[in-house]
C-alpha positions as CSV (number, residue, x, y, z in Angstrom):
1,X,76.5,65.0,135.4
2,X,80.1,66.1,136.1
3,X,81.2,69.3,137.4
4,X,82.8,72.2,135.3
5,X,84.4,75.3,136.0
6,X,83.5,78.3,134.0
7,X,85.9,81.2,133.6
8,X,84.4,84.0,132.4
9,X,85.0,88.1,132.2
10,X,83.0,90.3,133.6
11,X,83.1,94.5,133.9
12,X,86.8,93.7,133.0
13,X,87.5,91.1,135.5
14,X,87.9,87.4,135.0
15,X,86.6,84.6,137.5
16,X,85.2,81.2,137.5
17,X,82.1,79.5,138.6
18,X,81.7,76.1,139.2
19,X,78.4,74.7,137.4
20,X,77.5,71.1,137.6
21,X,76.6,70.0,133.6
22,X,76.1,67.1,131.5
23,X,78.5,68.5,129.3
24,X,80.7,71.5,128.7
25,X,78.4,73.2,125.7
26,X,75.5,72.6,128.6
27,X,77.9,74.2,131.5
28,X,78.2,77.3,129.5
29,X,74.5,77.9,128.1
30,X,73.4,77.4,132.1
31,X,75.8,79.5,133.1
32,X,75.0,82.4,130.1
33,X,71.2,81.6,131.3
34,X,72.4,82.6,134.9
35,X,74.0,86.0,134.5
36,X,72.4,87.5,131.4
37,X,71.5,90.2,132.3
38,X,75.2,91.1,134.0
39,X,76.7,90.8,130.4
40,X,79.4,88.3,131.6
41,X,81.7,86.6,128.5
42,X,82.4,82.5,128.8
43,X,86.0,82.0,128.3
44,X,86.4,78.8,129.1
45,X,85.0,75.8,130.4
46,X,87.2,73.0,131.8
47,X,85.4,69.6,133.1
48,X,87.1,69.3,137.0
């Protein structure tokens, strides 16, 4: 498991999350799981 930070947009804002993932594809689909009903966009996932 490594840890990942997620930027993502959101109502028009951007931020990050960090999500510990065995991979970045994994980061993003927990992360999409976690706020689906917010609407928020992945734009990028970076392995720290």
């Amino acid at each position: 498991m490594a840890l990942y930070e997620v930027t993502y947009e959101l109502r028009g804002e951007t931020a990050s999350e960090m999500i510990e993932a065995g991979s970045p594809v994994e980061a993003a689909r927990i992360f999409t799981e976690q706020h689906a009903e917010a609407g928020a966009v992945v734009l990028c996932v970076v392995r720290q």
